[in-house]
C-alpha positions in Angstrom: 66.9 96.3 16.0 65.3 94.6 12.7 67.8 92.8 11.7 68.6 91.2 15.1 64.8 90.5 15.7 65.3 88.7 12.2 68.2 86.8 12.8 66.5 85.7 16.0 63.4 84.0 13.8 65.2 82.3 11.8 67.8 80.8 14.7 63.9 79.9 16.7 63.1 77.6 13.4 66.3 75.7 14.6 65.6 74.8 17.8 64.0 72.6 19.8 60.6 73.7 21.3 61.5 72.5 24.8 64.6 75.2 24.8 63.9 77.2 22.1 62.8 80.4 24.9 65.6 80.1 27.2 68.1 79.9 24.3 66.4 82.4 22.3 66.9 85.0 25.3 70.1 84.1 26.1 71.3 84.7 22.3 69.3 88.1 22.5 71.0 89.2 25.9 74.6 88.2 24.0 74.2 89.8 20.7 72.3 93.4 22.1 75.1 93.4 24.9 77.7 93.3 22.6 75.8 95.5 20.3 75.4 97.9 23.4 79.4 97.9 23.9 80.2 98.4 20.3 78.0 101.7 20.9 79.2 102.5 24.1 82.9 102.6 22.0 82.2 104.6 19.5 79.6 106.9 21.0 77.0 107.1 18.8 74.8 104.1 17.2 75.9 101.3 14.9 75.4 101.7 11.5 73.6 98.9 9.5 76.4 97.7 8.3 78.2 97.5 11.8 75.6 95.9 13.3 75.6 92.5 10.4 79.0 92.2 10.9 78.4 91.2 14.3 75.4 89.0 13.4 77.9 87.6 10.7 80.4 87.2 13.7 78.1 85.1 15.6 77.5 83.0 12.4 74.5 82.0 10.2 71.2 80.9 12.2 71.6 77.5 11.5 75.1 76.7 12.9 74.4 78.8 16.0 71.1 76.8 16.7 73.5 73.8 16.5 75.8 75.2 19.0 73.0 75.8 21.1 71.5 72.4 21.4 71.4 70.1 23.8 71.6 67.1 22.3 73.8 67.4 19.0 72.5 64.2 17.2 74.1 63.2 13.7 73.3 60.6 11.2 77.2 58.7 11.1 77.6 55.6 8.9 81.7 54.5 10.0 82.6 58.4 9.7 79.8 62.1 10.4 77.6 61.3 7.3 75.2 64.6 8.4 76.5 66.6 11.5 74.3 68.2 14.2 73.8 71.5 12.4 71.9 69.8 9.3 70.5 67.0 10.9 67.5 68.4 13.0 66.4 70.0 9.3 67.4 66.5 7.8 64.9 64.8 10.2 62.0 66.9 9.6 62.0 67.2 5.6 62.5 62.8 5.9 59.7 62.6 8.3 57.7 64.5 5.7 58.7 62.6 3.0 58.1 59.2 4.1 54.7 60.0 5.2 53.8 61.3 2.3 55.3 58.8 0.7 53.9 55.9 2.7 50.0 57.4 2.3 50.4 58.3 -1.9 51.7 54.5 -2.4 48.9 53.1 -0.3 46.6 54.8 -2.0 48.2 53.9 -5.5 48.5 50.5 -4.2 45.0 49.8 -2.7 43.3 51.6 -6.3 45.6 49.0 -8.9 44.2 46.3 -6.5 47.4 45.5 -5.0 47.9 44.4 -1.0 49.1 47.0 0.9 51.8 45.7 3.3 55.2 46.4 5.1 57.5 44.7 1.9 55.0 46.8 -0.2 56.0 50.2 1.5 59.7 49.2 1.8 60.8 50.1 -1.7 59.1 53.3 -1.9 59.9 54.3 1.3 63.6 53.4 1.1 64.2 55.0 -2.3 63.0 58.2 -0.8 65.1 57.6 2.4 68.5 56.7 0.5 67.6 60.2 -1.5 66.9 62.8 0.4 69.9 60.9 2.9 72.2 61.4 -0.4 71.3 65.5 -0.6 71.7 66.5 3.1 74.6 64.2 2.5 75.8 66.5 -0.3 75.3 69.5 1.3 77.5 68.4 4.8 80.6 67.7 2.6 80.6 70.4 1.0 79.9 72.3 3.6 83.2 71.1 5.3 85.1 71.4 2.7 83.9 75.0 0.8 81.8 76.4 4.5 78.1 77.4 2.0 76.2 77.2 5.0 78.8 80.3 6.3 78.1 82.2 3.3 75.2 84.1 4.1 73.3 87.5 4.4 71.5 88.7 6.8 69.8 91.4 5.0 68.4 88.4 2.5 66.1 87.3 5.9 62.6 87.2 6.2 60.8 90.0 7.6 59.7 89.2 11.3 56.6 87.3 10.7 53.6 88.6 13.3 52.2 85.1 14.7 48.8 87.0 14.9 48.5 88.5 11.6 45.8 86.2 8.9 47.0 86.1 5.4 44.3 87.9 3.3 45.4 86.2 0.6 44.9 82.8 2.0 41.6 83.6 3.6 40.2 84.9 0.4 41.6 81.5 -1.8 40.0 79.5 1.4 36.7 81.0 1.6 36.6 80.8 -2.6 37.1 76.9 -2.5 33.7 76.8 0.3 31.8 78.9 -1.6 32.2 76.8 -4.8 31.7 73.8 -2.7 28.4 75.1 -1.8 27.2 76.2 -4.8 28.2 72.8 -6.1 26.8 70.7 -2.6 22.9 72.8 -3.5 23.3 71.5 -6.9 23.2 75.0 -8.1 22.4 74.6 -11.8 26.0 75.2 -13.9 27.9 75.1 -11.0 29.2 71.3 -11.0 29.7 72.4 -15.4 32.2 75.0 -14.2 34.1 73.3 -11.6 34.8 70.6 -14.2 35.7 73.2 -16.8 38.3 75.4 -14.4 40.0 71.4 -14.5 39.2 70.2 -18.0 38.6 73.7 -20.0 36.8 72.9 -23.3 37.6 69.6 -23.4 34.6 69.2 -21.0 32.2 69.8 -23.4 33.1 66.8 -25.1 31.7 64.5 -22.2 28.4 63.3 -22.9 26.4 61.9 -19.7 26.2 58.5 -19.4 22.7 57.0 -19.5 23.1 56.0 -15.7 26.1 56.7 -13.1 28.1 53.5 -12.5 28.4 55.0 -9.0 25.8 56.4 -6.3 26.2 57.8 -3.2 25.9 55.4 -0.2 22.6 56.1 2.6 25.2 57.7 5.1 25.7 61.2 2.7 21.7 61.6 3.6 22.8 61.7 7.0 26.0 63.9 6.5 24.2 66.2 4.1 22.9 68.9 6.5 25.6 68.6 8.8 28.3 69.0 6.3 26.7 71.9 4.8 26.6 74.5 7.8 29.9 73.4 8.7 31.1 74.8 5.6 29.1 77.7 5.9 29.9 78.5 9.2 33.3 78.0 7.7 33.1 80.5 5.3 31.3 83.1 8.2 35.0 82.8 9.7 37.0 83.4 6.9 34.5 86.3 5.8 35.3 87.8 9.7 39.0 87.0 9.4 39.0 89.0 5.7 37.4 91.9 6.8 39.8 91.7 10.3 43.1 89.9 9.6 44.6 89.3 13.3 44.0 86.9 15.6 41.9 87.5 19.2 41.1 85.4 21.8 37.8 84.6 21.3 38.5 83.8 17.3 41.0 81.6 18.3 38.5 79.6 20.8 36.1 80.3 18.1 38.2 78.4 15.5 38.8 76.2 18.0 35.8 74.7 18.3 35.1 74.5 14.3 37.6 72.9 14.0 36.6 70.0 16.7 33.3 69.9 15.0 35.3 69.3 11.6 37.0 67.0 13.4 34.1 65.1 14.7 32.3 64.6 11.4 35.5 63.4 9.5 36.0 60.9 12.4 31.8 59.8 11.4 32.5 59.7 8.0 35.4 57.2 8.6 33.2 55.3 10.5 30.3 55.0 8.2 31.9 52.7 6.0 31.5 52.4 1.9 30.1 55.8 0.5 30.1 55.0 -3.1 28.1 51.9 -3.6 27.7 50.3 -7.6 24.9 51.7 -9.5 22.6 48.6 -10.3 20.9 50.2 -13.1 24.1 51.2 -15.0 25.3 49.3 -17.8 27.7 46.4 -17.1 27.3 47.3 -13.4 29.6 44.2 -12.2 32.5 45.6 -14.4 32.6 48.7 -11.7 33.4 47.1 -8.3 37.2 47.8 -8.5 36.6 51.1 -9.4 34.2 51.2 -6.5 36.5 50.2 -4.1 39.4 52.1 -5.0 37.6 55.4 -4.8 36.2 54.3 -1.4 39.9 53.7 -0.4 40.7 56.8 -1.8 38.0 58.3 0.0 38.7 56.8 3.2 42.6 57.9 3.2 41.6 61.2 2.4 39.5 61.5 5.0 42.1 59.8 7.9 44.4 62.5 5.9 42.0 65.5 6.7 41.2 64.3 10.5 45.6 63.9 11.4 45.5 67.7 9.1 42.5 69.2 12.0 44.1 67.6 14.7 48.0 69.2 14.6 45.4 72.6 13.5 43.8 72.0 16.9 47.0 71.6 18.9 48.0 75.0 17.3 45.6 76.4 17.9 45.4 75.5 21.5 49.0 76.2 21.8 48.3 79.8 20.5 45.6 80.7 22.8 47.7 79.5 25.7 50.3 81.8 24.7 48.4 84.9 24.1 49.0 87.5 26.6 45.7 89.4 28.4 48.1 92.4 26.6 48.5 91.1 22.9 44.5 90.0 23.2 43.8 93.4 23.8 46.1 95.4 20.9 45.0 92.5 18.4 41.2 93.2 19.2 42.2 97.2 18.3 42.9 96.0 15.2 
């Protein structure tokens, strides 16, 4: 039963964690039963077509994940401005937005030397609130009057997606960026040349060095040197394992794991160690360079916070994943 096993994925994206297993099997029990009957009827097994028109009967993944839930929250402005089947979608993509809208202004702010502050944010934020309000907005009406979300496929779902297969793909892109990194951290001659030419392509040759930086590294990347280095390394040794084995075990996952905390743990020092560009005495006109100083600092700092919220929701997962991996899936995905 592919297509019901798809059908199923795409109603799980729908629902709330906290239900989403108990629903899930319930809506499995309902559509096989009836599936079984249907069978039962005409004595033989349903045909492909047969069996969409009873996932098309049951409706598309979104609206019965709305039916579903307990707690059918709308966005309603005098009259239903988005209804319950849009809105848990509509909360998640505005989340998303205004956080990523929130941290790019900041930055933006703090580098054009402007205060960062609540009346600051408020524009950019509300912009981005009134439009991605204004599209799910859209999409309800005309979902009530011309039923879109109702006009849908189910043989244009994803594949069911295996929660323990790696992406070779991405591992190969990932372990690629380290390995330039590297090559780029030793100061491997030519390597820093390309990097700049993969962004700038001939133009780079045009840059002449200047006769002395206007920045230099702060004391604390002495200190961070080493450390940053084998995590990388021992960062690519992972990805190298999960190319040549693309599924997840047990002991990868506490493995990865526990990378991941130590990635975690050095992003949290670097936060804490303060400025790490610092103004180049020797270079010309040195004073002219403390704005730029800070900025990149800020920069550099935001990044940073950035990276350590990124490894902690990759922790959680990762926990999360371990806890819900069977002794029996352990076992086939270390076959593999």
């Amino acid at each position: 039963m592919q297509l019901v096993d798809r059908y199923l994925q795409e109603v799980k994206h729908c629902l709330p964690a906290a239900q989403r297993d108990d629903i899930l099997k319930e809506l499995s029990a309902n559509i096989l039963g009836e599936m079984d009957d249907r069978e039962a009827a005409l004595g033989r097994p349903l045909t492909e077509d047969e069996q969409i028109a009873i996932l098309q009967q049951q409706g598309s993944p979104m609206v019965v994940a709305s039916r579903y839930r307990h707690d059918q929250r709308t966005f309603t402005f005098g009259r239903v401005i988005i209804g319950p089947a849009l809105f848990p979608l509509y909360a998640k993509i505005l989340t998303l937005n205004l956080t990523i809208t929130v941290v790019v202004s900041s930055i933006v702010m703090t580098a054009l030397g402007v205060r960062v502050g609540l009346t600051a944010l408020f524009w950019p934020a509300l912009l981005q609130f009134s439009i991605v309000t204004a599209i799910f907005a859209g999409i309800e009406q005309s979902q009530n009057k011309f039923h879109i979300l109702d006009r849908w496929n189910p043989r244009a779902l994803p594949p069911v997606r295996d929660p323990l297969k790696i992406s070779r793909a991405n591992t190969f892109f990932e372990m690629f960026v380290n390995l330039v990194f590297v090559l780029c951290w030793l100061h491997v001659p030519g390597a820093t040349y390309a990097v700049a030419y993969l962004f700038l392509g001939p133009a780079v040759r045009y840059l002449e060095a200047a006769s002395a930086d206007p920045l230099v590294y702060a004391p604390a990347w002495q200190i961070f040197y080493l450390p940053i280095l084998l995590f990388v390394l021992l960062s690519v040794a992972q990805q190298g394992l999960n190319f040549a084995f693309p599924r997840w075990t047990r002991s990868r996952l506490i493995a990865r794991v526990s990378l991941s905390s130590l990635g975690l743990l050095l992003t949290f020092l670097l936060f804490r160690a303060g400025d790490l560009f610092l103004v180049n005495p020797e270079a010309t006109h040195a004073t002219q360079y403390a704005g730029l100083a800070v900025a990149i600092n800020a920069v550099v700092h935001y990044s940073v916070l950035g990276g350590a919220l990124i490894t902690l929701c990759q922790i959680a997962w990762q926990i999360r994943r371990i806890l819900r991996l069977t002794p029996q899936t352990s076992s086939v995905a270390a076959a593999f």
